[in-house]
C-alpha positions as CSV (number, residue, x, y, z in Angstrom):
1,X,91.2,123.4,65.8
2,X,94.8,125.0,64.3
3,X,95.8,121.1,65.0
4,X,93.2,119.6,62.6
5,X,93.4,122.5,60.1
6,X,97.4,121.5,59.5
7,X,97.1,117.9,59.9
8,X,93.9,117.6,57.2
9,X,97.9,118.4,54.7
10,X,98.8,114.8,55.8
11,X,99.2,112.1,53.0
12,X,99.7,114.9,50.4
13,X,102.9,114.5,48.2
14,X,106.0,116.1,49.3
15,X,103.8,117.2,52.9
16,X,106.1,116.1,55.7
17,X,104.4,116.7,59.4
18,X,107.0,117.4,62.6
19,X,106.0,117.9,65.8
20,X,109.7,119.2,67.1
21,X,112.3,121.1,65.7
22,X,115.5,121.5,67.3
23,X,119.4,122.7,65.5
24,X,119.8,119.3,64.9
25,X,116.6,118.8,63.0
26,X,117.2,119.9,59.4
27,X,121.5,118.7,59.1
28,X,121.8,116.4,61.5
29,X,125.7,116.0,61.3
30,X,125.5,112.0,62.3
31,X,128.0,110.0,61.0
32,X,127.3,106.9,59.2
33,X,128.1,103.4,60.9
34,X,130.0,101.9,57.8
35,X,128.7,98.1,59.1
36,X,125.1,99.5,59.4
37,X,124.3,102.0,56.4
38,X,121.7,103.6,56.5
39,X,118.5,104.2,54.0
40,X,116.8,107.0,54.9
41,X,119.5,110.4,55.4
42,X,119.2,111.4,59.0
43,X,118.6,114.9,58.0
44,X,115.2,116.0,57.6
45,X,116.1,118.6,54.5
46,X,117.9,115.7,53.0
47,X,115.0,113.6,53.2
48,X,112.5,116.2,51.8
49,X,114.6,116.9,49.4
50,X,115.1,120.4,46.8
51,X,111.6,120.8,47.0
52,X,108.6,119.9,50.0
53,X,106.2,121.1,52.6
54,X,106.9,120.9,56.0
55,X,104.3,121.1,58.5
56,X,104.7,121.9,62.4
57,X,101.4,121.4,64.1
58,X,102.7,123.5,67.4
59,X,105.4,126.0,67.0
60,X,105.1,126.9,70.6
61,X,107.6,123.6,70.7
62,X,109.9,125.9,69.3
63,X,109.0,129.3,71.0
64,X,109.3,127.5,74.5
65,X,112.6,126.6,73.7
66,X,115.7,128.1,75.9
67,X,116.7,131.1,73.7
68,X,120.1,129.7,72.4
69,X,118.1,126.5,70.6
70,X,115.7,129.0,69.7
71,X,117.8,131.6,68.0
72,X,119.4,128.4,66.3
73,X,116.3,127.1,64.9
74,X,115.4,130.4,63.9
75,X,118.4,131.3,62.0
76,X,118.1,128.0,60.3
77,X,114.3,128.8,58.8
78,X,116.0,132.2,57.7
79,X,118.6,130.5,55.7
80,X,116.1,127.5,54.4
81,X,113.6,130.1,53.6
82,X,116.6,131.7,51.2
83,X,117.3,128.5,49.5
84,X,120.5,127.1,51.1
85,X,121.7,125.8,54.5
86,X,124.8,124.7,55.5
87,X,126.3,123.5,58.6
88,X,130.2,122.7,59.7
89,X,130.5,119.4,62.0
90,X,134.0,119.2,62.0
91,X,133.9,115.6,60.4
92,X,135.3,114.2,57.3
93,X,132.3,113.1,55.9
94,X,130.3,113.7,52.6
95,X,130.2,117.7,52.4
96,X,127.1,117.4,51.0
97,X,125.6,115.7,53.7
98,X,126.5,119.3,55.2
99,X,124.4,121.2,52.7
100,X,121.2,121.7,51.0
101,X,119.4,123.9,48.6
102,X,116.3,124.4,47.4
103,X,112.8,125.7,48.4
104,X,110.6,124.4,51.0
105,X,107.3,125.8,52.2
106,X,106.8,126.2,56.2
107,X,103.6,125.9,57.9
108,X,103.1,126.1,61.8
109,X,100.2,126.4,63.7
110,X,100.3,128.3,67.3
111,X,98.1,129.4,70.0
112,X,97.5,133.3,70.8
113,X,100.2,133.2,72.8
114,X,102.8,134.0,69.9
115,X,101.9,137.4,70.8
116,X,103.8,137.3,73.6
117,X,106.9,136.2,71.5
118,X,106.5,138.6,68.3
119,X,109.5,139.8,68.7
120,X,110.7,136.3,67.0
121,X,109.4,136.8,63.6
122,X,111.5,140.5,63.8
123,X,114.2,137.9,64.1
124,X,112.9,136.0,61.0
125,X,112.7,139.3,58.9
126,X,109.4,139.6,56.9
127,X,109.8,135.8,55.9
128,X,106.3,134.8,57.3
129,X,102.6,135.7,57.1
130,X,99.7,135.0,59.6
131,X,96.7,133.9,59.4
132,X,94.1,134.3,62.8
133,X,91.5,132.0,63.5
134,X,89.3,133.7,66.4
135,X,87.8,131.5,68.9
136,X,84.6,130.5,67.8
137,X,81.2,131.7,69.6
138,X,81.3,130.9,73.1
139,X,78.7,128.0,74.6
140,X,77.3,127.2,70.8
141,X,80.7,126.4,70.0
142,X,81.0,123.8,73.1
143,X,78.0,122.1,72.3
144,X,78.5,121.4,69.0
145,X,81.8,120.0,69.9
146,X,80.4,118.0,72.6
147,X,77.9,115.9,69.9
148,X,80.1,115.8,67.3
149,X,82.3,112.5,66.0
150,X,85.8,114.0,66.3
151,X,87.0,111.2,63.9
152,X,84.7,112.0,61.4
153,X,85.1,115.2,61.2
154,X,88.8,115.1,61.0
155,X,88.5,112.4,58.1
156,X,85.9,114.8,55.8
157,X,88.2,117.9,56.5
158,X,90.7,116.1,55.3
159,X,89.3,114.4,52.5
160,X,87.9,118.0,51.0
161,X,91.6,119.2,51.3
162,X,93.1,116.6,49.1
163,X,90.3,116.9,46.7
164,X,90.4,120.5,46.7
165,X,94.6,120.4,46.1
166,X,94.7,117.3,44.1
167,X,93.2,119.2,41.6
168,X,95.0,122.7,41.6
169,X,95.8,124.0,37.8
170,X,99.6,124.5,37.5
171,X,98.9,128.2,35.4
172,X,100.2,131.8,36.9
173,X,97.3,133.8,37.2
174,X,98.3,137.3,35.9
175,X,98.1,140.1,38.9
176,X,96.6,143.1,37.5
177,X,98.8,146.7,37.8
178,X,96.2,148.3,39.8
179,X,96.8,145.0,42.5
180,X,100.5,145.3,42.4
181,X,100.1,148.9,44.0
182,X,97.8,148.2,46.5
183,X,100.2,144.7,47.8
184,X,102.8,147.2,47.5
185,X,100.8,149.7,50.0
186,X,99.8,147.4,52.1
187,X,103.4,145.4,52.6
188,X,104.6,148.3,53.7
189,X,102.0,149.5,55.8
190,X,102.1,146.4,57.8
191,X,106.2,146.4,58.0
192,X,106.1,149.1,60.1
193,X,103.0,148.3,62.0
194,X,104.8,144.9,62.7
195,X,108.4,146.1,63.6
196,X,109.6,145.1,66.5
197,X,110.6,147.9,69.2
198,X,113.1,146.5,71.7
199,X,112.5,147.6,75.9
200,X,114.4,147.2,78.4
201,X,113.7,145.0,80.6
202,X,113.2,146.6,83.6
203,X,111.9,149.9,83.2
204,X,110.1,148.9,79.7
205,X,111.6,152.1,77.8
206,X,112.2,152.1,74.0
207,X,116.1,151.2,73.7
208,X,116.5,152.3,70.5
209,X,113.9,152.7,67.1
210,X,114.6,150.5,64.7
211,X,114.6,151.4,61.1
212,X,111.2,149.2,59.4
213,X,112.0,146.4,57.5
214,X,112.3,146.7,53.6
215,X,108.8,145.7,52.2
216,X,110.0,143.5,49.6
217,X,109.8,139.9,50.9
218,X,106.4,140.7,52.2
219,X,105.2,142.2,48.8
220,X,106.1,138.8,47.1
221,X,104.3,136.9,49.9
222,X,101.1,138.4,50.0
223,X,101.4,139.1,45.8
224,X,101.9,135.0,46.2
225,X,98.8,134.7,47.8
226,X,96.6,136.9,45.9
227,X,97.3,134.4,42.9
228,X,97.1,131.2,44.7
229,X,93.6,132.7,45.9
230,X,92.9,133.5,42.4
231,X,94.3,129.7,41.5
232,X,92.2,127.9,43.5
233,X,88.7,129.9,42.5
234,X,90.0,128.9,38.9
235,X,90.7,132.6,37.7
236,X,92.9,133.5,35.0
237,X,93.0,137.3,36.3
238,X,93.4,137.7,40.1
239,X,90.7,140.0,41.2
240,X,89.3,142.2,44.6
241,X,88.4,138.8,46.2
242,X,91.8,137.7,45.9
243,X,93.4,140.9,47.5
244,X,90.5,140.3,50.5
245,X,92.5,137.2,51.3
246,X,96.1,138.6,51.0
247,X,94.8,141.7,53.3
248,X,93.7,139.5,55.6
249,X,96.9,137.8,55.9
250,X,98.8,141.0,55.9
251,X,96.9,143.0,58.6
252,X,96.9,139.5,60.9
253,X,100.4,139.8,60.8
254,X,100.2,142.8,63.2
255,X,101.0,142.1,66.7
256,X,97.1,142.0,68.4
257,X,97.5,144.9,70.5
258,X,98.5,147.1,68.2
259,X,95.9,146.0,65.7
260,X,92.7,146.6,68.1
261,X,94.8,150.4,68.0
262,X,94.8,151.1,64.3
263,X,91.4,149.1,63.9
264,X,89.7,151.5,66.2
265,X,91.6,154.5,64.6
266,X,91.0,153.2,60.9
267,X,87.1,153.2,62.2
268,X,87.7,156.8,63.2
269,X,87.3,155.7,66.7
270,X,89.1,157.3,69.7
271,X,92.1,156.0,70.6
272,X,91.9,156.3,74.5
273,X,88.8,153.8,73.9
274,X,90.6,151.2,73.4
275,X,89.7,148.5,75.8
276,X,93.4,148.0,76.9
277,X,95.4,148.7,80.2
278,X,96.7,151.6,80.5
279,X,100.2,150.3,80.5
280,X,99.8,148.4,77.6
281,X,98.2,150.7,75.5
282,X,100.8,153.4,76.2
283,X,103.9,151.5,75.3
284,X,101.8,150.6,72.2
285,X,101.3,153.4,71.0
286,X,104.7,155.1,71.5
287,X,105.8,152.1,69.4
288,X,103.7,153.2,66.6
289,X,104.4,156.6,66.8
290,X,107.8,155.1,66.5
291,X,107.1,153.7,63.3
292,X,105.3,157.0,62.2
293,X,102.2,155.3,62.2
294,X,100.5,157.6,64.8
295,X,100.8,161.3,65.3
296,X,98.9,162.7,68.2
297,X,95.7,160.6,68.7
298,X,95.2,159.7,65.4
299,X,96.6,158.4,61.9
300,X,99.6,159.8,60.5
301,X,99.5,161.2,57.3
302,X,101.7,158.4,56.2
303,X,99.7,156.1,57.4
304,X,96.6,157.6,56.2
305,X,98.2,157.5,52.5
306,X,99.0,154.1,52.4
307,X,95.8,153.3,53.6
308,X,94.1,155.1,51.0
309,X,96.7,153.2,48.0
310,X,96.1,149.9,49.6
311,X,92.0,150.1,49.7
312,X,91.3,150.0,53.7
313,X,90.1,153.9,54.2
């Protein structure tokens, strides 16, 4: 499914699809054979150029990495997500076969097991959102893949997508005040929810608390959103059914454990209900208490405020 979803972007201009990334992948630093030049720039950036959309169908190619490639690749997108990258090679070739600037769009699809790894996107900073498709309803869900033309259906998904994006107005919708604050609430309710709490290793207790991430990135994302919501329904105003789709977004950025504890808390639920291990739901919690999320066995008041601003209580 998170496959076909991505691939249905295929054949759209500037869309480039990947399946692996590695530190080699956006500057390549090859050296051109003067008897056989080359016409297409071995560098992926370079052949996107200042502007595209690349597509990764499986970033688990990336999160299975050993951690040294990882970090690399990692530190990359951070830079590339900023505007600029540049590499040293220690060759005399063109320098700006070295360097790049411009803005690219990332999109990468993963299984649930990026939970296991979401202490990556700390590394990342607040540079990505999430979206969470939940795995549709059990043996209704088989059959209906079972009788259905897999081709076909990949070929109509993608055909509404290009329909649906070839014909996009290029206007900025205008994001009321009253939205601003609650993308402003929310950003920074979910920085904190999502900050990453190092362990140790061994004995799994809290190294040191981090200080949350400034909001500020995030705010622009999920603002972002709200109007390209608003773009596509052909709004001139974004509205509440705009926000619904940035909130989404914004609370699925939460790692899953921790979300199932401020759902059921939200809900006005008790906490110890929480159909987790013991273990699990213990270190989760002292990691949003952490973030002065939690107090006790319920909501901070911080948490409670932002809440309030950002429409969820």
């Amino acid at each position: 499914m998170k496959t076909d979803l991505v691939k249905a972007l295929d054949g759209l201009p500037k869309v480039h699809l990947i399946d692996t990334v590695t530190p080699h992948t956006f500057l390549s630093g090859q050296i051109d054979d003067p008897k056989k030049k080359g016409k297409v720039p071995p560098s992926l950036l370079h052949r996107i150029g200042p502007d595209g959309i690349m597509v990764c169908a499986d970033f688990g190619t990336v999160i299975s990495t050993n951690r040294d490639c990882r970090a690399s690749v990692l530190a990359d997108l951070r830079r590339i997500y900023d505007g600029q990258l540049r590499q040293e090679f220690g060759t005399d070739e063109n320098p700006q076969k070295h360097e790049w600037r411009g803005r690219i769009t990332f999109i990468a699809a993963a299984t649930p097991d990026v939970d296991v790894h979401y202490g990556i996107f700390q590394t990342l900073g607040e540079r990505f959102l999430m979206v969470r498709w939940h795995r549709p309803g059990g043996i209704n869900a088989a059959l209906k893949a079972m009788n259905q033309n897999g081709k076909l259906a990949e070929k109509e998904l993608k055909e509404a997508v290009h329909a649906l994006l070839q014909t996009v107005p290029t206007s900025e919708p205008r994001l009321p005040e009253e939205l601003q604050h609650k993308l402003a609430a929310l950003s920074e309710f979910v920085v904190r929810a999502r900050t990453h709490v190092p362990r140790n290793g061994y004995s799994k207790d809290i190294v040191y608390v981090p200080e949350p991430e400034a909001a500020t990135r995030l705010a622009q994302q999920v603002a972002q959103l709200t109007k390209g919501s608003a773009v596509l329904a052909g709004r001139t105003v974004a509205d509440e059914e705009d926000y619904s789709v940035a909130l989404r977004a914004g609370l699925d950025c939460i790692p899953a454990m921790r979300s199932r504890i401020l759902d059921a808390l939200i809900a006005g639920g008790n906490i110890k209900r929480v159909n987790l291990p013991a273990s699990t739901l213990c270190y989760a919690i002292e990691e949003l208490k952490s973030q002065e999320l939690i107090a006790g066995a319920s909501l901070s008041p911080l948490a409670r405020d932002l809440l309030l601003q950002a429409g969820i209580l």
